[in-house]
C-alpha positions in Angstrom: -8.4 7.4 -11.4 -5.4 4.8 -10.9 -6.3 1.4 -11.5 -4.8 -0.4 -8.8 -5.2 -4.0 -7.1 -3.5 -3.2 -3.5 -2.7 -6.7 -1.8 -4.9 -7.5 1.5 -3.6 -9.1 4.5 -4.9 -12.6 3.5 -3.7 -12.4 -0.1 -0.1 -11.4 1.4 0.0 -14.6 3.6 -1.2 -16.7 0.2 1.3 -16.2 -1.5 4.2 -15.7 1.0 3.0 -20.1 1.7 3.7 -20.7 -2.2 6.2 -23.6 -3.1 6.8 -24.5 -6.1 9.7 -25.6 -8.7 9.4 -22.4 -10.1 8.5 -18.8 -8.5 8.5 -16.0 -11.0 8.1 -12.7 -9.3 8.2 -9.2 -12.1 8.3 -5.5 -11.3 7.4 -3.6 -13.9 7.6 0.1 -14.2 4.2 1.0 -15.7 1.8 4.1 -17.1 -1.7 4.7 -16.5 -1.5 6.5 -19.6 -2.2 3.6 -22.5 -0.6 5.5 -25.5 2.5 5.1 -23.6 2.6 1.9 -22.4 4.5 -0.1 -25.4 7.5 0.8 -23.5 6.5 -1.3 -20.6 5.2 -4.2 -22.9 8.9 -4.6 -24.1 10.2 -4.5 -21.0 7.7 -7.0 -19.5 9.0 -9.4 -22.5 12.8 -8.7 -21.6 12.1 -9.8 -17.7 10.4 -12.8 -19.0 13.3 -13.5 -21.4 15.6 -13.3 -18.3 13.7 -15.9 -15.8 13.5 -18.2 -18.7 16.8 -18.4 -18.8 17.7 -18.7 -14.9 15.7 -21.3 -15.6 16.6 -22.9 -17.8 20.2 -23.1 -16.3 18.7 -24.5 -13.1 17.4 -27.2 -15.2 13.3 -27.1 -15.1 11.3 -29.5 -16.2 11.2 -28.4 -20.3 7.1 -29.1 -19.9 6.7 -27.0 -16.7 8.8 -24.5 -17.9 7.0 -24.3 -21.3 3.7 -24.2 -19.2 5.2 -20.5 -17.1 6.1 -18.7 -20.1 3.0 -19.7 -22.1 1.6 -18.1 -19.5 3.6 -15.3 -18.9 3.5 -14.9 -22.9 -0.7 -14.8 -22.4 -0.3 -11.7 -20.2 2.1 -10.0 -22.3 -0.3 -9.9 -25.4 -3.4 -9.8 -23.7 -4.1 -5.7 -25.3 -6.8 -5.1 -22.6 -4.8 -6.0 -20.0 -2.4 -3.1 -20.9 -5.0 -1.0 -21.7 -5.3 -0.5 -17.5 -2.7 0.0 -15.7 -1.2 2.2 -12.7 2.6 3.2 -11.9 3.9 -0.3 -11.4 2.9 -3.8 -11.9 3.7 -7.0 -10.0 3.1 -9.9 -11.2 3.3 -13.5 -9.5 3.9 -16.8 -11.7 4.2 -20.6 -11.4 3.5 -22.8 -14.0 0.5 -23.5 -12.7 -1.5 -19.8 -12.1 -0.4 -16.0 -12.3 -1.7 -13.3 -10.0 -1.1 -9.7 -10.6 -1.7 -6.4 -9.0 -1.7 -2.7 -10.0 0.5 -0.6 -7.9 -0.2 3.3 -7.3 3.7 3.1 -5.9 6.6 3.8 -8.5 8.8 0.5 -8.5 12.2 -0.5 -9.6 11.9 -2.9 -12.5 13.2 -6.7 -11.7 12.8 -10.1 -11.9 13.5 -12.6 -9.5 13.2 -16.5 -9.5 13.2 -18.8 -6.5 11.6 -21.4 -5.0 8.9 -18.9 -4.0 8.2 -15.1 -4.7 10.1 -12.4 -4.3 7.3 -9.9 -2.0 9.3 -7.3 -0.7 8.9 -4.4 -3.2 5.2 -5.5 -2.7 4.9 -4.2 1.1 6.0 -0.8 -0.2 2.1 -0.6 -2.0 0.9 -0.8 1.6 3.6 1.0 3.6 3.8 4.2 2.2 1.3 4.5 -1.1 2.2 8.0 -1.7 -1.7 8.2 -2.6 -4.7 9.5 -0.9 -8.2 10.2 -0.9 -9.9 13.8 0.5 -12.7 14.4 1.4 -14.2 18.1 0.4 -16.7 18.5 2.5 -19.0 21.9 3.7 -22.3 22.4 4.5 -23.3 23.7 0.6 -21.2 20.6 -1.5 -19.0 17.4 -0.6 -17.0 15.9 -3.1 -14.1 12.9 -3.0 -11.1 13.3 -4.8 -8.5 10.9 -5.5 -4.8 12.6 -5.8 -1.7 10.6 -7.0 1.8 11.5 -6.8 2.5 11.2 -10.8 -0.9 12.4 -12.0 -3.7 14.9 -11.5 -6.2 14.4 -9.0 -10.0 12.9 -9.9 -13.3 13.4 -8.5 -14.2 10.4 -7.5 -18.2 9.2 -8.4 -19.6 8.1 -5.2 -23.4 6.5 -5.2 -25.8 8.5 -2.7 -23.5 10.9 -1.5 -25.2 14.3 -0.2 -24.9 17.1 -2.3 -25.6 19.5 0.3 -26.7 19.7 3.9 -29.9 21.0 3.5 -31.2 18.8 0.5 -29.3 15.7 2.5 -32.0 16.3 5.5 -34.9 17.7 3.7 -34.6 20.9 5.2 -34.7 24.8 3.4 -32.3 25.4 6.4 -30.1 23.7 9.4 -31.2 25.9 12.1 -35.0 25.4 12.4 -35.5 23.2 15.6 -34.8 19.2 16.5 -37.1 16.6 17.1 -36.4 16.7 21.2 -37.4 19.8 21.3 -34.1 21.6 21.5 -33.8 25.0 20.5 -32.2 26.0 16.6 -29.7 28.0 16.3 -26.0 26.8 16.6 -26.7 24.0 19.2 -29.1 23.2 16.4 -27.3 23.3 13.7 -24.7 21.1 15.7 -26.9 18.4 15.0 -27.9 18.7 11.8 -24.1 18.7 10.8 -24.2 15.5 12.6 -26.7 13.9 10.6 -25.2 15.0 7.1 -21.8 14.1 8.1 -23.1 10.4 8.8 -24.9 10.5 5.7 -21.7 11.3 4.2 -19.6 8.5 5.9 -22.3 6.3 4.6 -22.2 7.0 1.4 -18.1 6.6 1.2 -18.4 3.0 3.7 -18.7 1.2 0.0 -16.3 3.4 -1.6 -13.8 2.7 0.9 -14.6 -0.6 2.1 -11.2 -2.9 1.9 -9.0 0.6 1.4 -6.0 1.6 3.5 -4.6 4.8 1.8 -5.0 7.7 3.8 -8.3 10.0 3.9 -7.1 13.7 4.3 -10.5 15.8 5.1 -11.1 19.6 3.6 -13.1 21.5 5.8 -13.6 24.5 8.0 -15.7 25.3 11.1 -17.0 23.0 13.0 -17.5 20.4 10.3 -13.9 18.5 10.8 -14.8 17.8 14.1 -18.2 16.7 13.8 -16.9 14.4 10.7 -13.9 13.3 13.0 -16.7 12.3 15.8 -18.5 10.3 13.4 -16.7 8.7 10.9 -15.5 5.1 10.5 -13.0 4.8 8.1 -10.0 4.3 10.5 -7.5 5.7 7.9 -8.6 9.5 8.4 -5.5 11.4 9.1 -5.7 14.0 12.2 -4.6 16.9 10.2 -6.9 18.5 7.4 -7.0 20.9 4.7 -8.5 24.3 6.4 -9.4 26.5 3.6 -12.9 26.3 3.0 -13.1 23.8 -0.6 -15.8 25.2 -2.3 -13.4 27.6 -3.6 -10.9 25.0 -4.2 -10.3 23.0 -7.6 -9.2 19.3 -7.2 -5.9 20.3 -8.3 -5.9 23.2 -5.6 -6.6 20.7 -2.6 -4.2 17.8 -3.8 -1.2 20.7 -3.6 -2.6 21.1 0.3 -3.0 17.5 0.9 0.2 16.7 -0.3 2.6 18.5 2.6 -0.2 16.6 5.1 0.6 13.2 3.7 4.7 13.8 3.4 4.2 14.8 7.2 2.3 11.9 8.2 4.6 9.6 6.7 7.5 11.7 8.3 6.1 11.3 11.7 5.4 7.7 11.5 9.2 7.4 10.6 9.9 9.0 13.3 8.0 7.2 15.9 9.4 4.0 14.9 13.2 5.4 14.9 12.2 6.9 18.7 11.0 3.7 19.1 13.9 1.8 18.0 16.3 3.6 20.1 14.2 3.2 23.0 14.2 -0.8 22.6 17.9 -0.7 21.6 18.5 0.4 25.3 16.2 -2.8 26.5 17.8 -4.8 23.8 14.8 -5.7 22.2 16.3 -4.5 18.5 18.4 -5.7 15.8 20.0 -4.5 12.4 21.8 -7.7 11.7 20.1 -10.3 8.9 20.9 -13.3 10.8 19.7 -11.5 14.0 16.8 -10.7 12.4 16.3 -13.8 10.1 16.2 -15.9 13.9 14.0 -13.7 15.6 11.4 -13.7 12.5 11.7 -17.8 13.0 10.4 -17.6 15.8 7.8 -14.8 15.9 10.2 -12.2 17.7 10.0 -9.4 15.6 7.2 -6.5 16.0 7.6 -4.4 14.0 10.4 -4.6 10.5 11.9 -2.0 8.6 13.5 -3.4 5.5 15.1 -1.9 2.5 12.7 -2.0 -0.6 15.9 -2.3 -3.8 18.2 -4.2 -1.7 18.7 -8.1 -2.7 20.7 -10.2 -0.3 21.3 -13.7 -1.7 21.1 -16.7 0.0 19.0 -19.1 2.2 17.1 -18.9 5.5 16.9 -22.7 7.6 13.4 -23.4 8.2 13.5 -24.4 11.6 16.5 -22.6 13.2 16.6 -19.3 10.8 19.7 -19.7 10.6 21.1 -17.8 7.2 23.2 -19.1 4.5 24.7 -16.6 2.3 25.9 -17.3 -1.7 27.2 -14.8 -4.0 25.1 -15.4 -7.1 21.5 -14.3 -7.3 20.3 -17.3 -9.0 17.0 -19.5 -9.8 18.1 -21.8 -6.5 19.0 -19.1 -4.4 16.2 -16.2 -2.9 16.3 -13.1 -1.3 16.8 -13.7 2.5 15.5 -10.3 3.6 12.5 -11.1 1.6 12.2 -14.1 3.4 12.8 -12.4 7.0 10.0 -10.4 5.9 7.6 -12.8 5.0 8.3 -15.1 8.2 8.0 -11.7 10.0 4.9 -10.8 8.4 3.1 -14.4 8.6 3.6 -14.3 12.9 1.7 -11.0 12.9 4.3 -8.6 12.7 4.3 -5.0 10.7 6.5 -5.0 8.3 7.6 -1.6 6.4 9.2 -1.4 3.1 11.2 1.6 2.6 14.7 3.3 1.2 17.9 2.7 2.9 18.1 6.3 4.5 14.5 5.5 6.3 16.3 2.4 8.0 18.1 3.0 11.4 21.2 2.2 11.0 21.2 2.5 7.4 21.7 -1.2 6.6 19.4 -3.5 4.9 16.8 -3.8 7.3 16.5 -3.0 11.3 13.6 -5.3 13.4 11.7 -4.0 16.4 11.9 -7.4 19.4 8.1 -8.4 21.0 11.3 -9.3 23.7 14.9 -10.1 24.0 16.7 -12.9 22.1 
């Protein structure tokens, strides 16, 4: 199982308000696989070698700058710390406090210093986490397993989950007949499923409580419907493994899941490009920054597609959005399609990290208008 820290909506907005004299922001290609992850260590120390000297160049305070890599030094020898990690690793400093978070997603290592962080690699944990959970489930077992792009899929230990429909209900068998009187058989047994499938969905409301990766469900029969009816996790994917998973290892339903999640992300790529097109015509879309950087000012945008490895230089004016563009990526200057994001993001809008060839347009980012500017 990954050990990862994936950002909620109300730690995003935290730190998208931080302001300080000096905004460290690191992404660090990681391993979950401790004997391997000196390599990382090193490179961790390299990044922090580099903003230390952006910053120093820009001048810092020598006592708040002593203060952040102190800090940032703490991290980097802390062995237990290491010990624990996932694919990537972001990490968030001022001289004042560091917050880091585990990422299932593989990242492209940087390091960028500003006036505040650097977040848009960090939407890419929640856009498309290339990770999900499924949910074997039949009337004789259930199981959840936890699949990863980079290593083999878990079972994951869930408290009080069924181990069967019969035992779940305290019945030899699911056909005998209901409480109202209702005759067994398969109207019975209708039932029953109903009752061990919400057993099931409450033993996996703790598991999944505060989760947005997608659940894919492995099942055959009647059972995904009768799970679909009652199940509450609002990240259950429409399509599901068919092939009955009792006779399927973890490793066995992962290579199913897997063409269900690509397709899912596919279609949701999709939809947005349709959708894109469509406002075009209503011109309600944009792919130009300073376009995009005025309609995220004032709370235009819907819905943003921006390119994850792309940096763009410069400044964003506060109250106009107007954009200001500089050639060197320096400790003064900030990414100004980070910042579109994050202005985007704070007014409610749903913003996508993804690769350039996922973009319409193919440019650095392309915005989705609430209405015309």
């Amino acid at each position: 199982m990954l050990y990862v820290d994936i950002p909620t909506r109300p730690e995003f907005a935290t730190l998208i308000e931080v302001r300080a004299d000096a905004c460290v922001s690191i992404y660090l290609k990681t391993t979950p696989l401790t004997q391997e992850i000196v390599a990382s260590r090193i490179e961790f120390g390299n990044l922090v070698r580099e903003a230390q000297r952006q910053l120093e160049e820009a001048g810092l305070d020598k006592r708040r700058l002593a203060a952040l890599v102190e800090g940032l030094h703490d991290l980097l020898d802390d062995d237990e710390f290491w010990k624990y990690q996932a694919n990537s690793l972001a990490v968030f400093a001022t001289p004042d406090r560091i917050r880091t978070f585990r990422l299932a997603n593989e990242l492209t290592s940087m390091v960028q210093v500003a006036d505040r962080f650097h977040l848009k690699p960090l939407f890419r944990a929640v856009t498309f986490p290339h990770s999900a959970l499924i949910l074997a489930l039949s009337e004789n077992a259930v199981r959840l397993v936890e699949m990863d792009a980079d290593l083999p899929p878990v079972t994951v230990k869930v408290p009080d989950l069924p181990k069967d429909a019969a035992s779940a209900l305290g019945k030899s068998t699911l056909n005998d007949r209901t409480f109202s009187g209702r005759i067994h058989g398969s109207e019975g047994q209708n039932v029953r499923f109903q009752q061990y499938a919400r057993l099931v969905d409450a033993a996996l409301r703790p598991v999944l409580a505060g989760r947005e990766i997608p659940l894919i469900l492995a099942a055959t029969g009647r059972l995904p419907a009768v799970f679909a009816q009652v199940n509450s996790y609002p990240h259950l994917l429409d399509d599901s493994i068919t092939d009955s998973p009792d006779r399927l290892t973890d490793a066995e339903l992962a290579a199913r899941a897997r063409p269900i999640l690509d397709a899912a992300y596919a279609e949701q790529l999709q939809a947005l490009h349709a959708l894109f097109d469509q406002r075009t015509g209503e011109g309600r879309s944009t792919t130009d920054i300073s376009g995009a950087a005025r309609a995220a000012t004032f709370g235009a945008i819907e819905t943003l597609l921006v390119d994850i490895d792309a940096v763009v230089p410069g400044f964003v004016d506060e109250e106009t959005g107007a954009v200001t563009f500089v050639e060197t990526d320096d400790a003064v200057a900030y990414g100004v399609v980070d910042a579109i994001a994050a202005r985007a993001f704070a007014s409610g809008a749903r913003v996508l990290a993804v690769r350039r060839d996922d973009i319409p347009g193919g440019g650095d980012l392309a915005a989705i208008l609430r209405y015309p500017l």
